[in-house]
Structure formats: structure tokens, C-alpha cells
C-alpha positions as CSV (number, residue, x, y, z in Angstrom):
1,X,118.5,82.3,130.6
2,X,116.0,84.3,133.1
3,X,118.2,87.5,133.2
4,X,117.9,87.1,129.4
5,X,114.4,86.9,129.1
6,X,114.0,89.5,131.4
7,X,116.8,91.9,129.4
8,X,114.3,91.2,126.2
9,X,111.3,92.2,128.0
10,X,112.3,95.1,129.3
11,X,114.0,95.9,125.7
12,X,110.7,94.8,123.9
13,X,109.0,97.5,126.4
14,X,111.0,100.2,125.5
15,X,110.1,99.7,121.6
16,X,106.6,99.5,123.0
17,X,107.1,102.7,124.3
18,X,108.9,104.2,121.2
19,X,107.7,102.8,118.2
20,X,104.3,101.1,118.9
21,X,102.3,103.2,121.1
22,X,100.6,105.1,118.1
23,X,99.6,101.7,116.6
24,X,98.5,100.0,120.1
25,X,97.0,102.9,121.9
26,X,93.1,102.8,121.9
27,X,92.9,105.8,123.9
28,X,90.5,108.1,121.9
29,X,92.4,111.4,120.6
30,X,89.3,113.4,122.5
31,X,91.0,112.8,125.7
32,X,92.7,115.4,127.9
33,X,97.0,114.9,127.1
34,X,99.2,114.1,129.8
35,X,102.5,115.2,130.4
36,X,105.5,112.9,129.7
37,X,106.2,113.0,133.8
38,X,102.7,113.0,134.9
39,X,100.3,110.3,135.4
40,X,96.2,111.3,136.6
41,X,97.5,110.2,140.5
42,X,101.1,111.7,140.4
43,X,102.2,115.4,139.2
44,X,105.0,116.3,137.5
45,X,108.5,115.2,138.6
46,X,107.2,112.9,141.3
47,X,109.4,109.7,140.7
48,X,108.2,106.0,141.7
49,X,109.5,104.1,144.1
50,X,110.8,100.5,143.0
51,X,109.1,99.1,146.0
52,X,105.7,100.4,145.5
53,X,105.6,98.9,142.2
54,X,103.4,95.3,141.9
55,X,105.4,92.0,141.6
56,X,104.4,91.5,138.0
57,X,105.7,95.4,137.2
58,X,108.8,94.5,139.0
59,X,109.5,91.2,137.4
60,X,108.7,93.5,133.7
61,X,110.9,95.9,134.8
62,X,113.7,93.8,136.0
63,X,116.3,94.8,133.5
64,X,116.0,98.3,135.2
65,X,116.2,97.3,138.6
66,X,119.5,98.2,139.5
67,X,119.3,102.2,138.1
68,X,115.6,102.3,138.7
69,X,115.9,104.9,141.5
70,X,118.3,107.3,139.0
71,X,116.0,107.1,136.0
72,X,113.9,110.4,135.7
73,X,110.9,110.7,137.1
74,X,108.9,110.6,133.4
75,X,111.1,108.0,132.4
76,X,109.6,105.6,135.4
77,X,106.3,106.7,134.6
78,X,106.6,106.0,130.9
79,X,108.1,102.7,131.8
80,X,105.4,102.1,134.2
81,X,102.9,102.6,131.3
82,X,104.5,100.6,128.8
83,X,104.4,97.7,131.5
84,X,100.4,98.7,132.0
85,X,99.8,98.9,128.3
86,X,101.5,95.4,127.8
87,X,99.6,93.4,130.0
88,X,96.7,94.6,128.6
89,X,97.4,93.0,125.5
90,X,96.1,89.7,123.5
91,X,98.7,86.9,123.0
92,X,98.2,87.4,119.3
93,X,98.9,90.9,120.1
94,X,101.8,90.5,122.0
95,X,103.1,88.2,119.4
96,X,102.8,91.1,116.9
97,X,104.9,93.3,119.2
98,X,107.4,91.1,119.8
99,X,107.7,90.2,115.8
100,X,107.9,93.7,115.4
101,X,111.0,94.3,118.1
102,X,112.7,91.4,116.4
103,X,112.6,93.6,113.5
104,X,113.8,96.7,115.3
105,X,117.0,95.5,116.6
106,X,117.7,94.4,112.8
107,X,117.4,97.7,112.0
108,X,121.0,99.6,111.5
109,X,121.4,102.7,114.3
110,X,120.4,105.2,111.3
111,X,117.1,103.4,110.3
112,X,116.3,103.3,113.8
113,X,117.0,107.2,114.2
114,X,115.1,107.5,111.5
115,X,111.9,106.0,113.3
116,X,112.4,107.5,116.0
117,X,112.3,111.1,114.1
118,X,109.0,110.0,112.2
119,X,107.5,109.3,115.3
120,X,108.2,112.4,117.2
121,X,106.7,114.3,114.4
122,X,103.6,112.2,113.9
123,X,102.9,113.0,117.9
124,X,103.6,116.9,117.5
125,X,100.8,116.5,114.9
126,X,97.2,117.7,116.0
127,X,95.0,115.2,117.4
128,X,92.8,115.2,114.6
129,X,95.7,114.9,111.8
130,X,97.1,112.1,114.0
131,X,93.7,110.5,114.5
132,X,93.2,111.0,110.0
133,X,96.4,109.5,109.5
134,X,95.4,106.5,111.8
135,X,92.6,105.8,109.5
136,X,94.2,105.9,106.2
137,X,96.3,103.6,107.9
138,X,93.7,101.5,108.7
139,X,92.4,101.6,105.5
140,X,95.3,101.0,103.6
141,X,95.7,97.7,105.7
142,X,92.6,96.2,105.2
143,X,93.0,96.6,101.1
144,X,94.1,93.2,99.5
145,X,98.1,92.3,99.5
146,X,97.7,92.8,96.0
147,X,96.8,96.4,96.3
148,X,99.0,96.9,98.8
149,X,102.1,95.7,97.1
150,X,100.8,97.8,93.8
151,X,100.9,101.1,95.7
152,X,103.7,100.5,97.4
153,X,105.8,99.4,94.3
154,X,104.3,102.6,92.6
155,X,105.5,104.8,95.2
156,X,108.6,103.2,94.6
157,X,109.2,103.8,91.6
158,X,108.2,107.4,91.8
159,X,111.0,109.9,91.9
160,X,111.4,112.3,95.0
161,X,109.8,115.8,93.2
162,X,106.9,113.0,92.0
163,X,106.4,112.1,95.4
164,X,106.5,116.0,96.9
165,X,104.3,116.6,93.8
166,X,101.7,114.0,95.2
167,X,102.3,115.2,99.1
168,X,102.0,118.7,98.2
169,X,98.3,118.2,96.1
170,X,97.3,116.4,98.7
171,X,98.1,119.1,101.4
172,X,96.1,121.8,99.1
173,X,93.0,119.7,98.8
174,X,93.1,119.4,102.5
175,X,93.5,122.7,102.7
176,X,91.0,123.7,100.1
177,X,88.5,121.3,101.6
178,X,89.0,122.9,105.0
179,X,88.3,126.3,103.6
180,X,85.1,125.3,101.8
181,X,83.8,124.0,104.9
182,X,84.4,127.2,107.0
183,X,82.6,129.1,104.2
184,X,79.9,126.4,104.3
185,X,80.0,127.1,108.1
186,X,79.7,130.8,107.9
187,X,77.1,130.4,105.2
188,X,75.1,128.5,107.4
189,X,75.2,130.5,110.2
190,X,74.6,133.4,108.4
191,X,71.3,132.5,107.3
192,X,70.5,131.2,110.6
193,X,70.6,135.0,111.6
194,X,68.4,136.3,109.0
């Protein structure tokens, strides 16, 4: 029963890792990126040793154990922050995540690729597209089930040139707004000068 637990923790990190972190990371998109295999104290390619791990990181990391010394060097450190990132987190949080990773291994291999896909493109986003797409998030959430269920019944309903339609408007305003505000910028500064 322990190996199992164990098995499902280090699992439940790995979706952590994958699926959650743009959802559960608090770290403000202002700060300085970090390489996959690079961590502020260790530079890139430097692996970690099993034994310098704490007890609590190895108990977390059991289920690795045995190939922990052939795992890439950014794959330890990405572990290693997933482990970090966990303990951090509330019980009710916790109990989110592991909700949501009983949901993941429902998933059928494709629907999972599929995720996985989605979220490499949402982090080779810019920081300030990721950090806008956050908020609507956020905003969407906090609007009654209601609401919620209207929009997304809507958008179901909506074929797929509807849907590019709506994507593709929306990508012009930004666009649009972006421009007006460089004018406004330039506008600005010009008169500054004189």
C-alpha cells in the first residue's frame, strides 16, 4: 500500500509539473526565466545527487529512486521543484491537485497529448500574453456557474470558422489597441519635445 502511495505521489508531481504549474505558480511574470536545467544555486547540466536531497524530498520522490541517478540533469531539477512547489501548498490546495490528476489519468493518451501541446504553447507565449490570459482566466472563474455554463454552451454550439471568426477579431482589436497606444506614446513624447 506505501509503494502505492508513493507511485501516486510521484505521478501526481509529474502532472504538477506538466499540467498545473501555470495555474499554481505565483511567481510574478517580471521575474528573470530560468532554464529547464538550471536552478539560481546550480548551472546548467549539473545533476543532483539522490543523497543530498532532504528526507521529505526523498520520500516525494520515492517512485524515482531506483533511476534517479540516470534521469537528466533538468529533469531532477524540475522534479526537485515540483516537490518544492507542493509542499508549499494548502490542503485545500493539494486537494484541488490531486482532483485534478484523478482527472488526468482519465483522460485517453490523445486528450492528454493534447494538453500537453496547449501547454507548451501557452509557455512559448510572452510573459505579458501569458500573464493577460491568466486574468481572463481569472475572471471568467469568478463569473456565476450560470454564466459560465452560458458561454461555454455558446461556444459550443459555435461552428469552427465562427469560432476563428471570434479568435481572429479579437487578435485585431489587440492589435489595433496596441497600435493606438504607440501612437498615443509617440504623441506624447512628441509634445514633450516641443
Amino acid at each position: 500500500m506505501h509503494s502505492k502511495k508513493l507511485k501516486y505521489n510521484g505521478w501526481l508531481i509529474m502532472y504538477l509539473l506538466l499540467v498545473c504549474s501555470p495555474l499554481l505558480s505565483q511567481a510574478s511574470d517580471t521575474e528573470s526565466p530560468v532554464n529547464p536545467g538550471q536552478t539560481a544555486g546550480n548551472s546548467i547540466g549539473k545533476g543532483v545527487a539522490w543523497r543530498s536531497l532532504s528526507v521529505e524530498e526523498q520520500t516525494l520522490l520515492a517512485p524515482f529512486a531506483k533511476n534517479w541517478e540516470s534521469l537528466p540533469p533538468g529533469r531532477q531539477q524540475r522534479l526537485r521543484k515540483g516537490i518544492k512547489r507542493w509542499t508549499q501548498l494548502t490542503p485545500e490546495q493539494r486537494e484541488r491537485v490531486k482532483k485534478r490528476f484523478a482527472r488526468w489519468q482519465q483522460l485517453p493518451p490523445e486528450k492528454r497529448q493534447q494538453v500537453r501541446n496547449r501547454f507548451q504553447h501557452f509557455m512559448s507565449l510572452p510573459p505579458a500574453e501569458r500573464k493577460r490570459l491568466r486574468a481572463r482566466f481569472r475572471d471568467f472563474r469568478n463569473l456565476p456557474p450560470a454564466r459560465r455554463e452560458a458561454l461555454r454552451e455558446r461556444w459550443r454550439q459555435m461552428s469552427p470558422a465562427q469560432r476563428r471568426a471570434i479568435v481572429e477579431r479579437r487578435q485585431m482589436r489587440r492589435q489595433i489597441n496596441r497600435q493606438h497606444r504607440r501612437e498615443m506614446r509617440r504623441d506624447i513624447h512628441r509634445q514633450r519635445r516641443h
